[in-house]
C-alpha positions as a Markdown table, in Angstrom:
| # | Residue | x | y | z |
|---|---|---|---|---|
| 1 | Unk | -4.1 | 10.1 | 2.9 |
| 2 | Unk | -5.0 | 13.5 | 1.3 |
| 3 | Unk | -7.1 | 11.2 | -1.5 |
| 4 | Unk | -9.0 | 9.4 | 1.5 |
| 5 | Unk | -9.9 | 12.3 | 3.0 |
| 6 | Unk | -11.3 | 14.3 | -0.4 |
| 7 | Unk | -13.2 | 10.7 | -1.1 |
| 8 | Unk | -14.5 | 10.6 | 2.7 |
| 9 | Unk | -14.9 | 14.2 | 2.4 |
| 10 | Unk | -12.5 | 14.2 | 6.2 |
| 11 | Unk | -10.4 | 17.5 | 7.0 |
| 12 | Unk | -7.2 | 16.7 | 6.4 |
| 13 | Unk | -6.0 | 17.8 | 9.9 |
| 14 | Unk | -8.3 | 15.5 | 11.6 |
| 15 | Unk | -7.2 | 11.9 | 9.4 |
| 16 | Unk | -3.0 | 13.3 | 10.4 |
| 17 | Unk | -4.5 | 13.7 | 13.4 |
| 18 | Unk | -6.0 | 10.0 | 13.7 |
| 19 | Unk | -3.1 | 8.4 | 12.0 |
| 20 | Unk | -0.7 | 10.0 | 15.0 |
| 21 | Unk | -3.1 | 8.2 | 17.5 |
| 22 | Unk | -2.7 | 5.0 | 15.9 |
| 23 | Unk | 0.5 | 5.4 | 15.2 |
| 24 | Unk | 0.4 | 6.0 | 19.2 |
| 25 | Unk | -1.6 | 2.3 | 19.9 |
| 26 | Unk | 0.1 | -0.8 | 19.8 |
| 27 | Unk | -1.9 | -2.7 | 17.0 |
| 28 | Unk | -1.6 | -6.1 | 18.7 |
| 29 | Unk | -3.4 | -5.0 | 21.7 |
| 30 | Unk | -6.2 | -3.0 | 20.1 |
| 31 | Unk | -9.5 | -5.1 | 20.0 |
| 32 | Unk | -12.5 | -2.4 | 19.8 |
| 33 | Unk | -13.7 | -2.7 | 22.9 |
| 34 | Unk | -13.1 | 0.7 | 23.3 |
| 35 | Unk | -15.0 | 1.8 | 21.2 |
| 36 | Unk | -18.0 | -1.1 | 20.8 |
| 37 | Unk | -21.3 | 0.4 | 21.8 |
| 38 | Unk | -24.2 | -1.3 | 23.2 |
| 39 | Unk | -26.4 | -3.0 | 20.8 |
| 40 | Unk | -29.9 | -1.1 | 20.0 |
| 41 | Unk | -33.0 | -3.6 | 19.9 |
| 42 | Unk | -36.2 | -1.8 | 18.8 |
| 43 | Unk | -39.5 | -2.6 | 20.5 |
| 44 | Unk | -43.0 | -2.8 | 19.0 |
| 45 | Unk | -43.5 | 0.4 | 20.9 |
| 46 | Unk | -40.1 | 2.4 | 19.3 |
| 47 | Unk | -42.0 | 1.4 | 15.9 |
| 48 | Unk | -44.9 | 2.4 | 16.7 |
| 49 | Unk | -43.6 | 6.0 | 17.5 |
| 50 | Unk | -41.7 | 6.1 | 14.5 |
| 51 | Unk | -44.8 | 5.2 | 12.6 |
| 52 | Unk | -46.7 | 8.1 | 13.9 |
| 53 | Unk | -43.9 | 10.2 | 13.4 |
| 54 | Unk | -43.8 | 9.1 | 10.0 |
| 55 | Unk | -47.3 | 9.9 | 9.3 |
| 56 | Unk | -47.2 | 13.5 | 10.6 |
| 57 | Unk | -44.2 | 13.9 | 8.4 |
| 58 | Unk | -46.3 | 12.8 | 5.1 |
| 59 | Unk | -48.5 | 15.2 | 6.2 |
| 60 | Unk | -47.0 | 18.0 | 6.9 |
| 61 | Unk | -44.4 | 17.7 | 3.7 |
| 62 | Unk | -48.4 | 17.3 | 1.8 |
| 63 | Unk | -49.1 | 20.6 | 2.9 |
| 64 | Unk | -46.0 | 22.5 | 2.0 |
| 65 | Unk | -46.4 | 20.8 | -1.3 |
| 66 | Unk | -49.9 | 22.0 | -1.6 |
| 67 | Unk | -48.4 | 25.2 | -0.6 |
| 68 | Unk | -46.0 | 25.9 | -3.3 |
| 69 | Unk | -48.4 | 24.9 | -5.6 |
| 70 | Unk | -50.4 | 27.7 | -4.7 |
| 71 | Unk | -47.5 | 30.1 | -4.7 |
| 72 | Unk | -46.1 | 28.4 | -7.9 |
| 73 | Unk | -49.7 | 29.7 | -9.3 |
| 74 | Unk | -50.5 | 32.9 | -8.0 |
């Protein structure tokens, strides 16, 4: 467990403290349902936003790039 938890890079309080819980659940009976979320399904308008969101990104890491390089040169 400790070797899961540096690879996962997990406290080691909270994986003992997950493997109590399932040591708690009876494995036949567990199915996910629990824990299954709604399914996400973009639409051309949650693109589109992320598009323009994308753009003023480029931009704005252009100008901090542009900036350094003025720093880097002064």
């Amino acid at each position: 467990m400790t070797a899961a938890a540096r690879e996962y890079e997990l406290d080691s309080k909270m994986e003992l403290r997950w493997a109590r819980e399932l040591a708690r659940v009876n494995l036949y009976q567990l199915d996910g349902r629990r824990y299954k979320q709604a399914a996400f399904v973009p639409t051309a308008s949650d693109y589109a936003a992320l598009e323009k969101e994308h753009e003023k990104l480029k931009k704005l890491y252009a100008e901090q790039a542009l900036e350094r390089e003025i720093l880097r040169d002064l």
